[in-house]
N, C-alpha and C positions, 0 to 999 in steps of 0.2 A: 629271914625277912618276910614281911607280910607282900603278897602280891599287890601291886596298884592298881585298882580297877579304875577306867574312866570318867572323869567327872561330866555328867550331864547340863549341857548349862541349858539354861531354859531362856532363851532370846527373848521373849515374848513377856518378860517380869524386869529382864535390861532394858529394852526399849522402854516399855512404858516406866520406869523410874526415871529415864532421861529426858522422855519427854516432859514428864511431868516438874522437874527441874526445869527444864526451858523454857515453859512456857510460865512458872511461878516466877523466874527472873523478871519477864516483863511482868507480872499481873502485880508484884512487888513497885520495879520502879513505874507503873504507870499509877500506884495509890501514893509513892511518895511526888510526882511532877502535881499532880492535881493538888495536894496537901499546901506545896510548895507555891503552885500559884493563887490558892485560895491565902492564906496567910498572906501573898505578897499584895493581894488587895485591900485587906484587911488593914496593912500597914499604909498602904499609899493613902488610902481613905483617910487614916487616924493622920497624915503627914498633909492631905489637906483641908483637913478640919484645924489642926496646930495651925500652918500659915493663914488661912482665912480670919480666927481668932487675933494673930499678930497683925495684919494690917484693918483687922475691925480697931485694934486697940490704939491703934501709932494717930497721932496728928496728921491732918492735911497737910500737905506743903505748903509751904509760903514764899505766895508770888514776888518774884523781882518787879521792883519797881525801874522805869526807864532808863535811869541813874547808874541802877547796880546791873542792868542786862546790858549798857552801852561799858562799862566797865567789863563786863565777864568778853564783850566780843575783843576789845580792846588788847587785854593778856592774852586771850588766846590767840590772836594775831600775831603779837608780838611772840608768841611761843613758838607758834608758827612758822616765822622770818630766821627766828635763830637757828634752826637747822642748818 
């Protein structure tokens, strides 16, 4: 059998590989959180540019006349009694 001589570790090449892991887990997830909130305004943007476009496009409402608002209190009273 061959003698087994001591293996030498060199601490000082562990540590800093570990460090250097550690500190790339953040430097990783802090380049994906910024990614993630830039895209997420990107989107909000383009989501209110889309609604702005739909109620540019939709008709104004049309006003009840005295008639149909003496009506609408009417049922809902009465919707209201039925409970």
């Amino acid at each position: 059998m061959f003698p087994v001589e001591p293996q030498v570790v060199d601490w000082g090449y562990a540590i800093s590989t570990l460090v250097i892991r550690f500190v790339g887990i953040f430097v990783v997830l802090g380049v994906l959180q910024i990614v993630m909130q830039v895209t997420g305004r990107i989107f909000s943007l383009l989501d209110t540019r889309k609604q702005s476009k739909k109620l540019q496009s939709r008709p104004s409402p049309k006003t009840l006349t005295r008639e149909e608002a003496a009506a609408v209190g009417m049922a809902l009273y009465m919707y209201d009694k039925t409970d």
